[in-house]
Structures are given as structure tokens and as C-alpha cells.
N, C-alpha and C positions, 0 to 999 in steps of 0.2 A: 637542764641544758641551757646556759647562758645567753646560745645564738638564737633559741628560739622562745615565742611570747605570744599567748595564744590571748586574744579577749574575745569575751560575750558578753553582752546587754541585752537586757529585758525592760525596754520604754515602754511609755505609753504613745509616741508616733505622734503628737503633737507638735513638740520641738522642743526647745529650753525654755523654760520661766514660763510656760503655756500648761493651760488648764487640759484635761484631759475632756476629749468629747464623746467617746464612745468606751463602751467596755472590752477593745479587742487589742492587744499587746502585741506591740514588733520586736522580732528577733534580729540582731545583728551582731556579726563575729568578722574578727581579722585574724589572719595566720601570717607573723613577721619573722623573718629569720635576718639576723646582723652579725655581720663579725668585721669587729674593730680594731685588729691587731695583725693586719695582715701587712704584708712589703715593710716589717719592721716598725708596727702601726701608723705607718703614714698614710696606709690606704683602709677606707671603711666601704665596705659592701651591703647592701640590705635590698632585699625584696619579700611580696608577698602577693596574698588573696583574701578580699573582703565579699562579705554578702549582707544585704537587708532584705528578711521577710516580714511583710507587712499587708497593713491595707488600709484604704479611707473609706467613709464610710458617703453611699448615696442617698443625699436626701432628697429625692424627687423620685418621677418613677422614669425618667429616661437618662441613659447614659449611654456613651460613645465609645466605641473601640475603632483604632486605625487600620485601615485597607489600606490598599496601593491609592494612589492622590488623594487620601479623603477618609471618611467616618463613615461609619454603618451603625442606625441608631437603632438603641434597646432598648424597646417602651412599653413598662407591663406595672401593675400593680407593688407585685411582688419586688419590682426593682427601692422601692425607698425603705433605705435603712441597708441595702445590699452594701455589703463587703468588697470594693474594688481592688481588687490586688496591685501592692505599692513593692517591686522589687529588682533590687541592684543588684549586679557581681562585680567585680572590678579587680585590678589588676595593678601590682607598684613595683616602681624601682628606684635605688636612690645610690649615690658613688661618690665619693669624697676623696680626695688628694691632698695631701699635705706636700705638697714642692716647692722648693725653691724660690720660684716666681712668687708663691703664695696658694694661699686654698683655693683649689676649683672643686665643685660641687656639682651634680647634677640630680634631680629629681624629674621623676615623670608617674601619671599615673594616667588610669582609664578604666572608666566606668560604663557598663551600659544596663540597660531592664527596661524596668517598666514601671510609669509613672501619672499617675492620675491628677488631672491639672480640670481647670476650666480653660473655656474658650477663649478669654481674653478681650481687651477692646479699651473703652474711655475709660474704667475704672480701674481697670486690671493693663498692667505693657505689658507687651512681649515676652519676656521671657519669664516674668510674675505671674505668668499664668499658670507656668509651668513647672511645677514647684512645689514643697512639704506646705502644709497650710497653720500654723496655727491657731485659728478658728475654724469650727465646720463651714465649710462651700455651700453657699446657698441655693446655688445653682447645678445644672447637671453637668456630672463629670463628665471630661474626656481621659481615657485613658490611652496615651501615648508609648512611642517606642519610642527612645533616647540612646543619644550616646553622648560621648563626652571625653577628652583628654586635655590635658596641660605637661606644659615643658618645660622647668626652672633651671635656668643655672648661671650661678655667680662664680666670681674672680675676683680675689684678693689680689692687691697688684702693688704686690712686694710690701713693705713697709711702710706703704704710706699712710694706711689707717683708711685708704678709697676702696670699696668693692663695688665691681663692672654688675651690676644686673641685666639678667635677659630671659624673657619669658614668652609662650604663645600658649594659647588654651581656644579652644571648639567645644562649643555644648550645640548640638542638635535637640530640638526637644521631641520632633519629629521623624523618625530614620524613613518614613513612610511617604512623606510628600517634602518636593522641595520645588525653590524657581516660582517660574509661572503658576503652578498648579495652587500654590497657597494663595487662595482669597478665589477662588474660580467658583461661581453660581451650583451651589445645590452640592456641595462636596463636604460643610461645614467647616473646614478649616478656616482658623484665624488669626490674631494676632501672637497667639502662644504655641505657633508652629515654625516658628522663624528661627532660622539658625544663624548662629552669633559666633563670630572667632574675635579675637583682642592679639595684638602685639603690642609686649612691655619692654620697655627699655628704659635704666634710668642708672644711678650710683649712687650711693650711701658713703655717706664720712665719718667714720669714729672719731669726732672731734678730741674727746677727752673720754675717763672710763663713764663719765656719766652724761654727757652730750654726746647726739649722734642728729644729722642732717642727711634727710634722702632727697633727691625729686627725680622725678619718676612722670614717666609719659606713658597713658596708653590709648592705642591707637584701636576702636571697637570698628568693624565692618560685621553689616549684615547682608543677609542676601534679598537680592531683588526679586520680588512679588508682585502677584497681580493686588494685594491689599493697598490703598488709600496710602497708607500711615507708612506701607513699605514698599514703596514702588522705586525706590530708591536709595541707597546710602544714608545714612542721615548722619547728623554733623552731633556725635554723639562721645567725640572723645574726649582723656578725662588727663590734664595736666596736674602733680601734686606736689609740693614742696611741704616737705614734715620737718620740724625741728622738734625732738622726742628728749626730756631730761627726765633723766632716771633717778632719785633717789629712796 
């Protein structure tokens, strides 16, 4: 069946070009379905569903799982070397138009599970905390409830070789605490409980078939915490001008 494309992989849960640290194997699969000929193939349609089953592995003998504002700590012998469960489902969709004006495109997706991070602080930011590791964590995991989406969509605009970008994404790394409540006495939450949104916007020039110039703004807001580091906005946005030759 053309429209549809099943994949599986059997990692090792490290990440890319990363040494492998324990002997326990992640599963992950997408189920995509696309049809590219539809309204006289000017219109492509595609959606689907992904999962990762996994885990990291605890080396200490205490670790965290998320409550309502906060952590409840698990501290036993038997915890170091424990299997923390590392797993996503998530959800896509994507739409293309070939008209007149030009191509408009849209993509979205959204992710949520569960995801085992450390704490976070001077040596680890925000959202580093919370996140695949390629070395083992030397510290005691938190394991987190997450979510996450993003919104893409460009514009072709007509012939000129300029396409209009425009983007927004939210990652939560915490669905459990938010606001005030992160960095509050005796709760353990920290710097890797902060939720982050970004707005992009910017345009791209096919100068020629092998020169192409973007620049591109984006605009990160996090939320206000009782933490130090986040008790406020921080001036964390990120201006880019690319000039990209292809040969």
C-alpha cells in the first residue's frame, strides 16, 4: 500500500554516535499514512502515530517521580542500576498545497510520556536537564511527565524564489508543576521543570539553484518561577542569518 509506511527500530537509547551504557534496548515505531495525488496532485495529505519504549538506567539508590507541585523521593538499595521508564506517544500531521500564489504547507506534531532527566542547575540549564542523555547521569534521576508540540508553516510567494516562514512550539518538561510552585522549599523541583514556548518567524531566498539565504528570529519566553535563574523572562532570544551553498 503506497500510502502507508510502517517503521521499527531496535536502539540502544543512548542517542547518535553515543556509546552504549547499559545492556537494555529501546523500541520505537511510527505508523504514517500519505497520499500525494490528491485535488489533481496539487494537494498532499499525511498523518500518523509514534511511540518510544524505553528506559535509563539509575545509578544511585534514590530517584524521583512527579506529584502534583513536586517530587516524591524513592530511596532504597535496590534502586541503583533500576530501569527508569523513558516513554513517548505522539501524534502528526502535515498538508501541502500547490496553488497559484505558491506552496503553502503546514505541519504539526505532539508528543507527550514520560521522561527521565536530572534536576538541573549551574551545570545542567533548563531544559538540558530534561532530555535523552548520551552518557550515564551521575546523579539521581527525575522522572517527569512532558508534553510538547510545534506548529510549521511556510508560503511560497508566487515566483519570487522568497518563502514567508512561521513557526510556534511548547515543550513542558513538567505537566505536574508549573508558575510559582517550581523552586518552592522541600518540593525538589528545579531548573529542568520550566516550560519553554519559542515563536519563529523569518524568510528564506532561493537565490540561485545552489545559493539559498534565510534569517530567521526567534522569540523563546519561559515561564515565571520562584527559582533564582527563573523568576523572570530572560533575554534569551535567538536572531540567525544563514547563507547555505549547496554543491
Amino acid at each position: 500500500m503506497k500510502f502507508l509506511n510502517l517503521d521499527l527500530a531496535l536502539v540502544n537509547g543512548s542517542g547518535h554516535s553515543a556509546k552504549d551504557y547499559d545492556s537494555k534496548k529501546d523500541l520505537i515505531g511510527n505508523l504514517g499514512f500519505k497520499f500525494d495525488s490528491l485535488a489533481d496532485k496539487r494537494l498532499q495529505l499525511g498523518f500518523g502515530g509514534s511511540f518510544y519504549k524505553g528506559s535509563v538506567r539509575n545509578d544511585t539508590k534514590t530517584y524521583y517521580t512527579a506529584i502534583a507541585n513536586g517530587y516524591t523521593a524513592h530511596t532504597s538499595d535496590d534502586n541503583e542500576g533500576k530501569a527508569i521508564g523513558r516513554n513517548y506517544y505522539g501524534a502528526n500531521f502535515q498538508i501541502e498545497l500547490d496553488n497559484s500564489f505558491g506552496k503553502s504547507s503546514f505541519k504539526t506534531e505532539y508528543v507527550a510520556g514520560d521522561q527521565p532527566g536530572v534536576a538541573g542547575g549551574a551545570d545542567i540549564k533548563g531544559p538540558y536537564a530534561s532530555r535523552s542523555f548520551t552518557t550515564q547521569p551521575a546523579t539521581d534521576l527525575y522522572q517527569r511527565k512532558f508534553n510538547g508540540y510545534y506548529l510549521w508553516f511556510t508560503q511560497e510567494i508566487a515566483k519570487t524564489g522568497v518563502t514567508a516562514l512561521l513557526a510556534y512550539d511548547v515543550y513542558d518538561p513538567n505537566t505536574k508543576a508549573s508558575g510559582m510552585t517550581i523552586g518552592m522549599p522541600d518540593n525538589f523541583t528545579a531548573d529542568g521543570d520550566v516550560k519553554f514556548s519559542t515563536l519563529g518567524y523569518g524568510v528564506a531566498y532561493q537565490i540561485s539553484n545552489r545559493l539559498k539565504l534565510t534569517v530567521y528570529n526567534e522569540h523563546v519566553t519561559n515561564e515565571k518561577t520562584s527559582l533564582k535563574n527563573f523568576s523572570d523572562d530572560l533575554k534569551d532570544n535567538v536572531f540567525t542569518t544563514r547563507l547555505l551553498y549547496r554543491w
